[in-house]
C-alpha positions in Angstrom: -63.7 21.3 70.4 -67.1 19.6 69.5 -66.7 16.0 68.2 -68.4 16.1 64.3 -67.1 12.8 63.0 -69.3 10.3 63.8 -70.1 6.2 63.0 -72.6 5.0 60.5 -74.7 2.0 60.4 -74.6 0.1 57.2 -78.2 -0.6 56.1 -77.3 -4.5 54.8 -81.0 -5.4 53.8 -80.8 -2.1 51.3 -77.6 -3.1 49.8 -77.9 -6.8 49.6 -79.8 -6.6 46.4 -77.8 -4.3 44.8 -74.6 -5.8 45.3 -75.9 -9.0 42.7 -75.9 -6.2 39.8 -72.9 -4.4 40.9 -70.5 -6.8 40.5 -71.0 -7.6 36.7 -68.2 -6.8 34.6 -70.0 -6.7 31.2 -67.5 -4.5 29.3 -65.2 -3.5 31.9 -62.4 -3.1 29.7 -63.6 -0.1 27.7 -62.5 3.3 30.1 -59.8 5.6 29.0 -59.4 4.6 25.4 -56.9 7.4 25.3 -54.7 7.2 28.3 -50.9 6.8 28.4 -50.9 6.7 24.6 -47.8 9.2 25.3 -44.5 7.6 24.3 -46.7 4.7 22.2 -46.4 3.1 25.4 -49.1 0.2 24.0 -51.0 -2.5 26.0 -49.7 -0.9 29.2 -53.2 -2.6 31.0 -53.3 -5.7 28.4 -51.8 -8.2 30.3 -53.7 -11.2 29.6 -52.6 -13.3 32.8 -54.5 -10.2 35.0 -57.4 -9.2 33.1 -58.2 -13.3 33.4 -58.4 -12.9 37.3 -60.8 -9.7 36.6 -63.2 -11.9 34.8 -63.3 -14.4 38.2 -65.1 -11.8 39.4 -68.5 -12.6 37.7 -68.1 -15.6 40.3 -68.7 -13.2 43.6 -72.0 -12.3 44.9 -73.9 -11.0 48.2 -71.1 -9.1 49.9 -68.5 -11.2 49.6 -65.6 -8.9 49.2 -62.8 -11.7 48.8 -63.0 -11.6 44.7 -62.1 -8.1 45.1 -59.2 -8.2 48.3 -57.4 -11.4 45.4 -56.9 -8.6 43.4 -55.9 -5.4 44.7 -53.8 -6.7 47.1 -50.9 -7.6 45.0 -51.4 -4.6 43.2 -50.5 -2.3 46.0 -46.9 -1.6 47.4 -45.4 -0.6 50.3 -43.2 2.5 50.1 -40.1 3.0 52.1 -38.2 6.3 51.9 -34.8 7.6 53.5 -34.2 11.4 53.5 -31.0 12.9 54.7 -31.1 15.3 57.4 -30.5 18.6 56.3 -31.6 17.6 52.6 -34.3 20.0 52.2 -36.8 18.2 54.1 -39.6 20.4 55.8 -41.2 17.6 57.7 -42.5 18.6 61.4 -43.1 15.5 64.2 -47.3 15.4 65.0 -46.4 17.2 68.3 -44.7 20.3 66.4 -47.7 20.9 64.3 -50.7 23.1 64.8 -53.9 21.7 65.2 -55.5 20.8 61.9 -58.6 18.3 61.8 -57.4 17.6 57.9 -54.0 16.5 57.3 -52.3 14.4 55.2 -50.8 10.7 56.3 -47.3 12.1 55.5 -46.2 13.1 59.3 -47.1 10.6 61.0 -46.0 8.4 59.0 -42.2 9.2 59.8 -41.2 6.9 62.3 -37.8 7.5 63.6 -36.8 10.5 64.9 -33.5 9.7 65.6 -30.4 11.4 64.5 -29.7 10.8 60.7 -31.6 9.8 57.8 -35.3 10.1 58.7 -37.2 7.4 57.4 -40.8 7.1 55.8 -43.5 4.6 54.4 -46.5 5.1 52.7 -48.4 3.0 49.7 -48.5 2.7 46.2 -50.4 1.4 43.1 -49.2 -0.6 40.3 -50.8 0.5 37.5 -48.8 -1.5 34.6 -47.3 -5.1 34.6 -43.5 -3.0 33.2 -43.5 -1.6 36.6 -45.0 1.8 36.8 -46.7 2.9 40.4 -48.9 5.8 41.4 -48.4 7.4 44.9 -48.6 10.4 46.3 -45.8 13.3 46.5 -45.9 13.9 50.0 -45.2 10.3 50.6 -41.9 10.5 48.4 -41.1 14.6 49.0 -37.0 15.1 49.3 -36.5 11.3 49.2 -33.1 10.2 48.4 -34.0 6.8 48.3 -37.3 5.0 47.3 -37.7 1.3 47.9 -41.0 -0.6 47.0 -41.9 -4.0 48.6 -44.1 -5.9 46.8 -46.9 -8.0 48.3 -45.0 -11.2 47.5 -42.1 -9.4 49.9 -39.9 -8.7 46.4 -38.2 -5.1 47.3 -36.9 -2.5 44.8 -34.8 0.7 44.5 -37.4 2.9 42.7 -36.9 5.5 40.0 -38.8 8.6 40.6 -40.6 9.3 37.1 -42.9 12.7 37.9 -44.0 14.4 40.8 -46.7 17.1 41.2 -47.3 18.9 44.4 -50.6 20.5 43.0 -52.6 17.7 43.0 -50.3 15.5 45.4 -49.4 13.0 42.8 -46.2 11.2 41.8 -45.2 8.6 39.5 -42.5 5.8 40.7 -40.6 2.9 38.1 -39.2 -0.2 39.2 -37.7 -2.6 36.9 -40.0 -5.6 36.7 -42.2 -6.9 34.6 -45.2 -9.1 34.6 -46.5 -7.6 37.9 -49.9 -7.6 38.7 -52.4 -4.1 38.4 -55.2 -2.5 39.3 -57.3 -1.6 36.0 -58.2 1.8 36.0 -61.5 2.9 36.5 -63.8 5.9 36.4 -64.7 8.2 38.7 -67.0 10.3 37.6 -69.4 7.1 37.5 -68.3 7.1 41.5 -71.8 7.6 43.5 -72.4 8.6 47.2 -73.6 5.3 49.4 -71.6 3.1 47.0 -69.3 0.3 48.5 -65.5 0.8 48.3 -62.4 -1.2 49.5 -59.2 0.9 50.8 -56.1 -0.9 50.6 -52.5 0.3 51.8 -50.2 -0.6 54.8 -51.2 1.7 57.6 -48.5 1.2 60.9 -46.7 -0.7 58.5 -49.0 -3.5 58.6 -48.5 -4.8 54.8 -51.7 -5.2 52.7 -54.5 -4.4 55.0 -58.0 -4.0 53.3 -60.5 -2.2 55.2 -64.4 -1.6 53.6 -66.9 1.2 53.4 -69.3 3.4 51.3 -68.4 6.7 49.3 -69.6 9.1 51.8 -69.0 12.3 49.5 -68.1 13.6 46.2 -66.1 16.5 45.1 -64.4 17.4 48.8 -62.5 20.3 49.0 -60.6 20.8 52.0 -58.2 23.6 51.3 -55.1 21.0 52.7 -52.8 20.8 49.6 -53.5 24.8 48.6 -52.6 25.1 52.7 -49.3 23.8 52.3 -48.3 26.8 49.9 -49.6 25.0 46.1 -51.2 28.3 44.7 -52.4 26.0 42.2 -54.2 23.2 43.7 -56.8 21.0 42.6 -58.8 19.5 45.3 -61.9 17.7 44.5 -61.3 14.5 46.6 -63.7 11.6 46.8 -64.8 10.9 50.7 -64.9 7.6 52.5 -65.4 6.1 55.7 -63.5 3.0 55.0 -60.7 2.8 57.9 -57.3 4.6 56.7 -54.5 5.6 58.2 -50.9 6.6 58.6 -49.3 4.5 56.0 -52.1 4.5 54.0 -50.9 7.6 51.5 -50.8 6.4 48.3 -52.8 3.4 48.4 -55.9 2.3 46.6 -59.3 3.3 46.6 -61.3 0.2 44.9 -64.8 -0.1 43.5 -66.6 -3.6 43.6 -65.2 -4.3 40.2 -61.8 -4.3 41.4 -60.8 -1.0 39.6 -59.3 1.5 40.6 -61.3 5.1 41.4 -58.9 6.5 43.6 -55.5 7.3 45.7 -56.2 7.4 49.4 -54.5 10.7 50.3 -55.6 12.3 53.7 -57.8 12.2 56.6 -60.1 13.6 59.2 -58.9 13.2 62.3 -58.5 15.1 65.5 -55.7 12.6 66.9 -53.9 11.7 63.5 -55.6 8.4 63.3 -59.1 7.1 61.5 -61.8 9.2 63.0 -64.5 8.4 60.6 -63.0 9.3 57.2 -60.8 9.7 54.8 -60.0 11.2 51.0 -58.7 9.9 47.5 -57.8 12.0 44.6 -60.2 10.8 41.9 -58.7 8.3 39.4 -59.3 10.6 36.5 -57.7 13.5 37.4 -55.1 10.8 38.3 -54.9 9.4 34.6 -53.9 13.2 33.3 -51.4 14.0 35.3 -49.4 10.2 34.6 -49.9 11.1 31.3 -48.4 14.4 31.3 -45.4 12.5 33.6 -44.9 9.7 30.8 -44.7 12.2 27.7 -43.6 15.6 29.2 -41.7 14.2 32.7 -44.1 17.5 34.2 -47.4 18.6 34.4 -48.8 20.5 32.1 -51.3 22.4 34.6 -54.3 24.6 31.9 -55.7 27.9 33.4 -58.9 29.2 32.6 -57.9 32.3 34.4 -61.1 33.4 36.3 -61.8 33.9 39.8 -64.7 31.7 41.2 -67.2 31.5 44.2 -69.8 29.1 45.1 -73.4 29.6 44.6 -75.0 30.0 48.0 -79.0 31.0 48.4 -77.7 34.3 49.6 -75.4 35.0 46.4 -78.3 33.8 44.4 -80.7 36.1 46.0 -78.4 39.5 45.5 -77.1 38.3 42.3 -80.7 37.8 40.9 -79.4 34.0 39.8 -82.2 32.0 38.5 -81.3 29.0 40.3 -78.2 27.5 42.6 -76.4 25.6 40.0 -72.8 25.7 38.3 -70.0 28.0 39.6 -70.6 32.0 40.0 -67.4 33.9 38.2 -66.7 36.6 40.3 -63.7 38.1 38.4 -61.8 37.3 35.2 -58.1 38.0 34.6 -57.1 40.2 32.2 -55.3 38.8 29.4 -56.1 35.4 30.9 -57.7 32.7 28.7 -61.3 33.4 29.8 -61.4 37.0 29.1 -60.0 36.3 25.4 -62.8 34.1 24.8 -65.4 36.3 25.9 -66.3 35.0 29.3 -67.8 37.0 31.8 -67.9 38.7 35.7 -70.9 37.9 36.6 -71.2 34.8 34.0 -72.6 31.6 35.8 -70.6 28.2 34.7 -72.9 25.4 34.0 -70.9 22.9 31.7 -67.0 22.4 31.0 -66.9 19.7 28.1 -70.3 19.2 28.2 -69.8 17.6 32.2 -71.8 19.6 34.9 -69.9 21.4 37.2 -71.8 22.4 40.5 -68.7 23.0 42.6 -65.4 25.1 42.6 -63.9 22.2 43.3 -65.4 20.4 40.1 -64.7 23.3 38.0 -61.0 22.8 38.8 -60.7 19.3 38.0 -62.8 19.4 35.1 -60.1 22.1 34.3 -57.3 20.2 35.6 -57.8 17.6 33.3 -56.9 19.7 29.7 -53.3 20.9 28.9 -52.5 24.3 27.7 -53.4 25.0 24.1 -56.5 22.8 24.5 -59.9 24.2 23.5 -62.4 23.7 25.7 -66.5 24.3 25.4 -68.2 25.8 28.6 -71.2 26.7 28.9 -72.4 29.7 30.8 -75.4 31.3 32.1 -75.5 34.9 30.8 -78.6 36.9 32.7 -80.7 34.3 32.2 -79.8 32.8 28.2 -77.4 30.3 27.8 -74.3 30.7 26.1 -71.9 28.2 24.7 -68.1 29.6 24.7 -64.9 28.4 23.5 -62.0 28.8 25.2 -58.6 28.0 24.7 -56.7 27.4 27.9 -53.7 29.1 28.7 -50.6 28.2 31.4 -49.7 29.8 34.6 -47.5 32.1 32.2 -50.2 32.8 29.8 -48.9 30.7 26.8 -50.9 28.1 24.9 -47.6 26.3 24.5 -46.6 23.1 26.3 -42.9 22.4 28.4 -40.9 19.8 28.5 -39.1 18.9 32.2 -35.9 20.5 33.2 -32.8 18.7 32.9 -33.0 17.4 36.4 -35.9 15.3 35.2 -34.3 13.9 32.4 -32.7 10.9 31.7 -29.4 12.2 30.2 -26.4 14.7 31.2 -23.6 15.2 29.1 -23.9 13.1 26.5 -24.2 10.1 29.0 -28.3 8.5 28.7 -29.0 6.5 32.0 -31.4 3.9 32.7 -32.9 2.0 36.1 -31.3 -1.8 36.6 -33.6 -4.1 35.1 -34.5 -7.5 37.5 -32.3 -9.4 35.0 -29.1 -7.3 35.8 -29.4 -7.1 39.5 -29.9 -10.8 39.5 -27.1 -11.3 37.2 -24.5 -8.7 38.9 -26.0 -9.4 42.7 -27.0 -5.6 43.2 -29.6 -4.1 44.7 -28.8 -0.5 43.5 -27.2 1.1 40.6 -28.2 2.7 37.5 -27.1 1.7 33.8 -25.2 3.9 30.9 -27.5 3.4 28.5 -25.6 5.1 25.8 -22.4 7.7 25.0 -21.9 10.5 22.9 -18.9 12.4 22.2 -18.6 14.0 26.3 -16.9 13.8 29.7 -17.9 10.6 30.4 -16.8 8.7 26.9 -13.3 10.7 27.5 -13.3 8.9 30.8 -13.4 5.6 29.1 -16.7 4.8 30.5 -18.4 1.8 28.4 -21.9 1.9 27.3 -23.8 -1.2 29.7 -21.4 -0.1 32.4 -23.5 -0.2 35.9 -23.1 3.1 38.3 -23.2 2.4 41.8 -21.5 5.1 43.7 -20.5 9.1 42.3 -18.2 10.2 44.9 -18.3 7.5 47.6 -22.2 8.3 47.5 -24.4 5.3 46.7 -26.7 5.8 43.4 -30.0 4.6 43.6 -31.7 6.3 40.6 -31.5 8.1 37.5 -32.6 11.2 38.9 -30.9 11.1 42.1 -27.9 10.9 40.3 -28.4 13.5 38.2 -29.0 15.6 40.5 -25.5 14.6 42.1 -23.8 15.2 39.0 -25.1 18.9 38.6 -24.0 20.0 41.8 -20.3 18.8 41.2 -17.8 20.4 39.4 -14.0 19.8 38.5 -12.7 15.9 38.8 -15.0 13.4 40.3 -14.9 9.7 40.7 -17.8 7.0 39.4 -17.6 3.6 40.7 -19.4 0.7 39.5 -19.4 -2.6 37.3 -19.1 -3.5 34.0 -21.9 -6.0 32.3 -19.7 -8.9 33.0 -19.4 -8.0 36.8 -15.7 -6.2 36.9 -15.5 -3.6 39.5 -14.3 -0.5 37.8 -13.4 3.7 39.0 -13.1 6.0 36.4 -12.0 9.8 37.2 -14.2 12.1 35.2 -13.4 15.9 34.7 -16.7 17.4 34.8 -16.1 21.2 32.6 -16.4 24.1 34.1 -19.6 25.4 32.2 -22.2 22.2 32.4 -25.0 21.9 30.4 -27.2 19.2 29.6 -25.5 19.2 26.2 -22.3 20.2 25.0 -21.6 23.5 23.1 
């Protein structure tokens, strides 16, 4: 196969006199008034100790990129995960896998193949100083186990908040506090030629910072939709900054030390940096940890409409005035674009007043609204424009939003658990366990359980989050055993007679 990923020479003379305006942080602080307002979760950026080493920025000129390395690097993790052979995993080695010059990090990034639990690592992003990190999915997919290593070499067992394979996100907890971030930043202000810094832990080498330009906006490379999501959204920022394996999940920074996006796969004929690479853009980012934080799920809008790219040659037989917006070449019935009156044939300039010249930006743009919402788009009807209001619909076809199954939730009959905070594991010496946060009237009070009392095995298997060990109670039945210790360290078993007919609350 032809070689098409080539080098690029950096034109220093052009960018030397930009870089002296770039770095500037002259109201930095005012993106994304509205996001993680879910829960009340207040100040979750406001740390006053971090947003102090943002402002030593103003100090950096020329292209001196050290300003911007002080920062993001403690702000990124490194991501260890164990899954169990035979736990559902669907994970090939490179060598069983076809040929595909666009992959994710995620395979390669397994790196023992010996019998037993198969092991992981990827990256993450701390994006709040109470311990919440952005990665991606594939890098956490049928782990049993999540631990994060901080930059300072600190390790945790991580609870796994949200995951969503549609847009390749997930949404990890530890319990910590005071931790250093990445302020969010915004990516539709992301320009081609623009420098960026990528940092992750590619071959497990910890905090690595590599540098390049945005080579592209609004990728789509038909990877996640190739691994069976129906309902991807790909519309992936390109760079030629060096990434790879072990890079999944890391961070994608701008010269103002925010964040604009999660390095997520590459282009590579050999399943190593071959010129570059792709980041989900921080904004659709921002909605989907939203929807984790509030709803513990996505809560994916449809437009329902089928679309195609405007080529010269669709133009020319479609009698299109010009090659802008997104052609609609069908419209499902019943769906939320035929009740508002949208069109075969219609042209879609606008969603929210934002141009959208790409499938790929008409699905983020989409992405980034929740079933129920309505939305203004503006069309191009033979030639007069037309301003439409739609309200978007769900993959079902209701304007309603859902709440996570029980498996994502924090309680299961009548027990509420919580993740170990620093303060208990120091106190207790653990490093695993999850805490009984409260008892109602259920199994588990029956069993003589005490509220504060720390879980660290369900049937001689070792608990290492809330979910996880939920899960392991649902597939149980009849008398099981908990092990753990109480708040002032006793080691206690309790035999707990699960009922026959479990649900998440007692009839």
């Amino acid at each position: 196969m032809r070689k098409i990923f080539g080098n690029h020479k950096i034109a220093t003379a052009v960018f030397a006199g930009v870089m002296g305006g770039v770095v500037t942080l002259v109201g930095m602080y005012a993106f994304a008034p509205n996001l993680f307002r879910a829960n009340n979760i207040e100040g979750l950026q406001s740390s006053s100790k971090q947003l102090a080493r943002y402002a030593s920025l103003n100090t950096q000129i020329g292209f001196d990129f050290t300003g911007v390395s002080e920062i993001a690097n403690p702000a990124v993790v490194h991501i260890k995960t164990t899954i169990s052979r035979g736990g559902g995993a669907s994970k090939s080695t490179p060598q069983d896998m076809p040929f595909n010059p666009f992959d994710f990090f995620g395979g390669p990034e397994f790196r023992f193949e010996q019998p037993g639990p198969q092991m992981a690592t990827g990256s993450g992003v701390i994006i709040s100083d109470d311990g919440f990190i952005v990665t991606n999915n594939h890098v956490i997919d049928n782990a049993n186990k999540i631990e994060v290593v901080l930059n300072d070499k600190r390790s945790y067992i991580a609870e796994l908040v949200g995951t969503d394979k549609n847009t390749d996100l997930a949404l990890l907890r530890i319990g910590e506090s005071n931790l250093p971030f990445l302020k969010l930043g915004n990516s539709d202000q992301v320009k081609v030629g623009q420098w960026v810094v990528a940092v992750g832990n590619p071959f497990n080498l910890n905090s690595t910072v590599t540098l390049g330009i945005v080579s592209a906006m609004g990728r789509n490379i038909d990877l996640i939709r190739s691994k069976g999501n129906q309902y991807a959204i790909e519309n992936f920022i390109q760079t030629d900054a060096a990434i790879n394996p072990g890079n999944s999940g890391g961070a994608l920074v701008n010269t103002e030390g925010e964040l604009v996006g999660i390095n997520t796969a590459i282009a590579s004929q050999t399943g190593s940096y071959a010129g570059y690479g792709f980041a989900i853009p921080v904004n659709l980012m921002k909605k989907v940890v939203n929807d984790f934080m509030k709803y513990g799920q996505v809560q994916r809008a449809i437009l329902g409409v089928s679309i195609q790219e405007i080529t010269q040659e669709l133009a020319e037989e479609k009698g299109l005035p010009s090659l802008k917006g997104v052609y609609i070449a069908d419209v499902v019935e019943g769906g939320a674009a035929q009740k508002a009156g949208i069109k075969k044939g219609d042209v879609v300039l606008k969603i929210a007043g934002e141009e959208v010249n790409s499938s790929s930006r008409l699905q983020e743009k989409i992405g980034e609204f929740r079933p129920g919402d309505k939305v203004t788009i503006s069309v191009n009807r033979d030639g007069k424009m037309k301003e439409i209001e739609a309200t978007l619909l769900s993959k079902d076809g209701d304007a309603k939003l859902t709440t996570a199954k029980a498996s994502n939730s924090s309680e299961y009959l009548g027990m509420s658990l919580g993740i170990l905070s620093k303060e208990d594991r120091d106190k207790l010496g653990l490093k695993s366990g999850i805490k009984v946060e409260s008892l109602e009237d259920g199994a588990f009070q029956k069993a003589g359980i005490p509220k504060g009392f720390i879980i660290t095995h369900i049937n001689n298997e070792r608990v290492y989050s809330v979910r996880g060990a939920i899960s392991v109670l649902e597939s149980l039945s009849g008398s099981i055993v908990i092990e753990g210790v109480t708040s002032k360290g006793e080691e206690k078993i309790f035999a707990v007679k699960l009922p026959a007919n479990k649900s998440n609350k007692e009839e």
